[in-house]
Backbone as a chain_set.jsonl record, in Angstrom:
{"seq": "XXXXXXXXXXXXXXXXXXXXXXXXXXXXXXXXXXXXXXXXXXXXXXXXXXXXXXXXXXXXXXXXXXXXXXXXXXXXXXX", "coords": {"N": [[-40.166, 39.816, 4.008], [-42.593, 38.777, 4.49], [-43.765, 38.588, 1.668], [-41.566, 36.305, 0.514], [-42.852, 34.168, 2.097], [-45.321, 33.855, 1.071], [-44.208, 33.665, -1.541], [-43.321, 31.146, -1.427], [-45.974, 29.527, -0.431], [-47.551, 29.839, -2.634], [-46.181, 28.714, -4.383], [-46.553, 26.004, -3.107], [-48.541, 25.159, -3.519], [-49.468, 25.36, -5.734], [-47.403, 23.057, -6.662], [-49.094, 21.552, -5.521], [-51.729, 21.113, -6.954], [-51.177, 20.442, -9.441], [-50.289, 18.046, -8.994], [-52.412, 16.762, -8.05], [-54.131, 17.298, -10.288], [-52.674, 15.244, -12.286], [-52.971, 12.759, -10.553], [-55.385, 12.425, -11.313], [-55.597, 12.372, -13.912], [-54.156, 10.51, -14.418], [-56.028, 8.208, -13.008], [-57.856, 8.55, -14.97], [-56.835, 7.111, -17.152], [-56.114, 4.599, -16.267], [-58.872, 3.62, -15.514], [-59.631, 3.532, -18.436], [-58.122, 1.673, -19.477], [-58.948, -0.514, -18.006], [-61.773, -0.746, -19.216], [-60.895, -1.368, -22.01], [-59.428, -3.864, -21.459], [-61.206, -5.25, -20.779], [-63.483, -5.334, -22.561], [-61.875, -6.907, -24.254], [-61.716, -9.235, -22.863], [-64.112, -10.042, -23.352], [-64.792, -10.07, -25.77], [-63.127, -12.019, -26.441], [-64.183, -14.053, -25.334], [-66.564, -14.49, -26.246], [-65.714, -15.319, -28.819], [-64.708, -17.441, -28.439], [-66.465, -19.214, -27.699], [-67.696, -19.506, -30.016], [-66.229, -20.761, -31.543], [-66.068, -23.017, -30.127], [-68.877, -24.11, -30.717], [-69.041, -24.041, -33.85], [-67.131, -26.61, -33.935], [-68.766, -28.284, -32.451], [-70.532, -28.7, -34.258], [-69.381, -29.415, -36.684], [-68.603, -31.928, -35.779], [-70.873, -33.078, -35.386], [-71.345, -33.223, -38.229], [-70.111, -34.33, -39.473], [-70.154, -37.128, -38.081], [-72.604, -37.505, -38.457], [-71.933, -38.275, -41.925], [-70.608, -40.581, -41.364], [-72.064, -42.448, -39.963], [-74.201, -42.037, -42.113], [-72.782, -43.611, -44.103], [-71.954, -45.934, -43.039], [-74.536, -46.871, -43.016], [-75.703, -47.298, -45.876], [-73.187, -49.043, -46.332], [-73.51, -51.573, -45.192], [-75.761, -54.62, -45.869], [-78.771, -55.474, -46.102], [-80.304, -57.151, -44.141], [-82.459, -60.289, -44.43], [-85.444, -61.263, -43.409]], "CA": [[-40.263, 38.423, 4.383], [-44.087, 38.042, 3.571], [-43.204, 37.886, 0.203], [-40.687, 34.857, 0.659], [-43.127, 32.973, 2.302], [-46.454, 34.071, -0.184], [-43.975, 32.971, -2.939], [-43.629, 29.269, -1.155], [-47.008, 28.771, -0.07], [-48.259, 30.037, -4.233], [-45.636, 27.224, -5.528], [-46.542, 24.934, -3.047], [-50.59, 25.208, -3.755], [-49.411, 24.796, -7.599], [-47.185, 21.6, -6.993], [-50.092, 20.413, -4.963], [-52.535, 21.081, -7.97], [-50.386, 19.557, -10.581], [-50.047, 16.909, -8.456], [-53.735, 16.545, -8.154], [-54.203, 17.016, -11.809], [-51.791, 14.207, -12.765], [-53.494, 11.466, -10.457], [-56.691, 12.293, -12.015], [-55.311, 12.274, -15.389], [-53.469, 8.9, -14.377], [-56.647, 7.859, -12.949], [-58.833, 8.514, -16.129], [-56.289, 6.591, -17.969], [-56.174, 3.697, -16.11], [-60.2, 3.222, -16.261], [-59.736, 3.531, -19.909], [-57.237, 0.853, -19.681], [-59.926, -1.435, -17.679], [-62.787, -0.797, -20.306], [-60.491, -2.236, -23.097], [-59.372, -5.219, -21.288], [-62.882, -6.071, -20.072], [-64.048, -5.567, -24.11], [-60.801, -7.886, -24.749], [-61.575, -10.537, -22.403], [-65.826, -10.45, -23.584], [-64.573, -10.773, -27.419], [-62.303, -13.484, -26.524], [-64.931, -14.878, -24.494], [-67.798, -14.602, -27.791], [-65.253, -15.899, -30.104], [-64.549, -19.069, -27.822], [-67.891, -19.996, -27.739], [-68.539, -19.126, -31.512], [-65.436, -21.754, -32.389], [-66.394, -24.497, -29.771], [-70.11, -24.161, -31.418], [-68.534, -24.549, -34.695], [-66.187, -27.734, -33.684], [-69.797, -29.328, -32.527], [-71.276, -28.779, -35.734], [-68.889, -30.199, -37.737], [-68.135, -32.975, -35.164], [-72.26, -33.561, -35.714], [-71.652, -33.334, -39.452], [-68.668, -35.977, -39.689], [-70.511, -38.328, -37.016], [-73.831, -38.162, -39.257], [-71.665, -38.583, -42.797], [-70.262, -41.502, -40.882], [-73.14, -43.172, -39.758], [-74.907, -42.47, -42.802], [-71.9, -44.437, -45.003], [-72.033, -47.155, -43.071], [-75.481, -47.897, -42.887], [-74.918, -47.68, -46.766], [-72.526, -50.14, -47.042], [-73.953, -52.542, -44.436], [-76.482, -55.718, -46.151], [-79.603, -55.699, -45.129], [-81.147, -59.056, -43.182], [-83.846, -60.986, -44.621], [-86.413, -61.999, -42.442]], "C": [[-41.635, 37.858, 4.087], [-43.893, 37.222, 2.307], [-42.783, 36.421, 0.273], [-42.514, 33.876, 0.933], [-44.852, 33.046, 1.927], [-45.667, 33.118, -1.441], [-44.115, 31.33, -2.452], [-44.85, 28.853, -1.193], [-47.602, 28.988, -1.697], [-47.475, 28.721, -4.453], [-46.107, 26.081, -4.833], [-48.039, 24.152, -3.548], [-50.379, 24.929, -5.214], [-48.688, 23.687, -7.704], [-48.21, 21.176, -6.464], [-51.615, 20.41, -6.563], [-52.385, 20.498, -9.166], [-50.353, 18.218, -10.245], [-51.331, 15.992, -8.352], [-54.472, 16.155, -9.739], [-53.988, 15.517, -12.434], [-52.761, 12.882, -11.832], [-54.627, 11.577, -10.72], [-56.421, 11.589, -13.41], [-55.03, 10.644, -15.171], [-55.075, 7.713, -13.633], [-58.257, 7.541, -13.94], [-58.097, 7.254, -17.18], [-56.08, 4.93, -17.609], [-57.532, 3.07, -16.031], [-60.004, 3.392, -17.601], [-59.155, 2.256, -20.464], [-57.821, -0.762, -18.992], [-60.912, -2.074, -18.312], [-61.914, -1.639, -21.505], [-60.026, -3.375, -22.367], [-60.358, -6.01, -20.927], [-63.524, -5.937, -21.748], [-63.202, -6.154, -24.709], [-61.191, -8.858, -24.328], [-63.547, -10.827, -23.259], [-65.339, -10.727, -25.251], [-63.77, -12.05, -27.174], [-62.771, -14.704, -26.387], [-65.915, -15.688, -25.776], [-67.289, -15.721, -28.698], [-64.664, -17.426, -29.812], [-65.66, -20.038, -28.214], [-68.746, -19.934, -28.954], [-67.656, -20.779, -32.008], [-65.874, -23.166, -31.367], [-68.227, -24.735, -30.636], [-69.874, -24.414, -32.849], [-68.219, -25.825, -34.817], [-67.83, -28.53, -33.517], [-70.24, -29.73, -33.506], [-70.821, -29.42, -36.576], [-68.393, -31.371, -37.168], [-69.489, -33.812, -35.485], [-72.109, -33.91, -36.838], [-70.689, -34.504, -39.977], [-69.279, -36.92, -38.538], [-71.913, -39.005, -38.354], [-73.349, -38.788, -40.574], [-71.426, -40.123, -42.65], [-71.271, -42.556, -40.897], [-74.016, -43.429, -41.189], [-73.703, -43.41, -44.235], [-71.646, -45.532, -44.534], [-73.366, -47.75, -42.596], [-75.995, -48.011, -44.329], [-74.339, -49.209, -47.304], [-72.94, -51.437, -46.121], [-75.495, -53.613, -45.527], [-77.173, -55.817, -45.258], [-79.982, -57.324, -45.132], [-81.972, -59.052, -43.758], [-83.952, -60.955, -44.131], [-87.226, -63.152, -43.054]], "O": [[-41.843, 36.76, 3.571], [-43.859, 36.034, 1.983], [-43.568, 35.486, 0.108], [-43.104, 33.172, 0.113], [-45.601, 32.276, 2.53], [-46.184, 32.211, -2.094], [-44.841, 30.493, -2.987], [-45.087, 27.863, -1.885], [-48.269, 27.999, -2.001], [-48.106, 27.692, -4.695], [-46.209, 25.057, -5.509], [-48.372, 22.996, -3.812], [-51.2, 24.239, -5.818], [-48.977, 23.009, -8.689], [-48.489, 20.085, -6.962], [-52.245, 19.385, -6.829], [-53.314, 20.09, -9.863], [-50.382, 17.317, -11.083], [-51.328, 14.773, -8.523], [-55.077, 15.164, -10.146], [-54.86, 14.805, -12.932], [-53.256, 12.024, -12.562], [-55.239, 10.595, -10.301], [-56.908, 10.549, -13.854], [-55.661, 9.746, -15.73], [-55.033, 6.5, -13.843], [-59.224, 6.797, -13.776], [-58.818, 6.561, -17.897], [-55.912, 4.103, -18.506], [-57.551, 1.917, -16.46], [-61.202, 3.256, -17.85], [-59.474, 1.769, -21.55], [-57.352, -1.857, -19.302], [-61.162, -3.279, -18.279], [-62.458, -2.679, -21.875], [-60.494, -4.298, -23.032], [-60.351, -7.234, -20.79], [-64.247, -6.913, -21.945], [-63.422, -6.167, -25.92], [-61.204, -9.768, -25.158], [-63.912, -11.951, -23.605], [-65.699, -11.78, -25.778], [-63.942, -13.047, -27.876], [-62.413, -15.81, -26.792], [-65.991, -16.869, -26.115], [-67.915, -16.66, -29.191], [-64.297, -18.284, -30.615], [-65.722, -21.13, -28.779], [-69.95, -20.162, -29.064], [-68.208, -21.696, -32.616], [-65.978, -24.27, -31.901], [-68.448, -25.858, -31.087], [-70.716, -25.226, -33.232], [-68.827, -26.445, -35.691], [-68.133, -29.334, -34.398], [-70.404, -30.92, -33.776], [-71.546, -30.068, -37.331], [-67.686, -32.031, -37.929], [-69.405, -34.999, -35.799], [-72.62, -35.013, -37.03], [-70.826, -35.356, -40.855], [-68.357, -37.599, -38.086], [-72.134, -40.102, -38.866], [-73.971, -39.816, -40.84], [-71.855, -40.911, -43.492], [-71.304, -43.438, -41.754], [-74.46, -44.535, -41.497], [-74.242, -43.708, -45.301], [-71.121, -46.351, -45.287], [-73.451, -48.801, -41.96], [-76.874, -48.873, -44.366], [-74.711, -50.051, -48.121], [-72.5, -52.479, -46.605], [-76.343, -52.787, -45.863], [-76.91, -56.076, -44.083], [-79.912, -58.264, -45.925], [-82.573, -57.987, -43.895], [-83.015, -60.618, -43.408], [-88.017, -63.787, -42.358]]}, "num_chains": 1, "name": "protein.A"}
């Protein structure tokens, strides 16, 4: 009868170690799975603020073409 209950307490000390194992493992994997969405959301973030910095530039560069075509075609005043 030892036996018997040596063999339970060995399997149960090895499901508990497997078991241990596995939410490590599942816990390495889900920080891994944090790090890429946090280096997803910071590129998304970069590349926002690369294209609204763009959009100014060429909103600057079509305001100045503007301005400078109609002061251009505008007649200047005697005095």
């Amino acid at each position: 009868m030892t036996q018997d209950k040596s063999g339970s307490q060995d399997r149960a000390e090895t499901r508990a170690a497997k078991a241990a194992e596995k939410a490590e493992t599942a816990g390495q994997v889900w920080e891994e799975v944090r790090v890429r969405e946090t280096a997803r959301d910071d590129q998304i973030v970069r590349l926002k603020a690369e294209r609204l910095a763009r959009d100014a530039d060429d909103a600057a560069a079509k305001d100045a073409a503007k301005q400078a075509k109609l002061a251009k075609s505008k007649p200047k005043a005697s005095t």
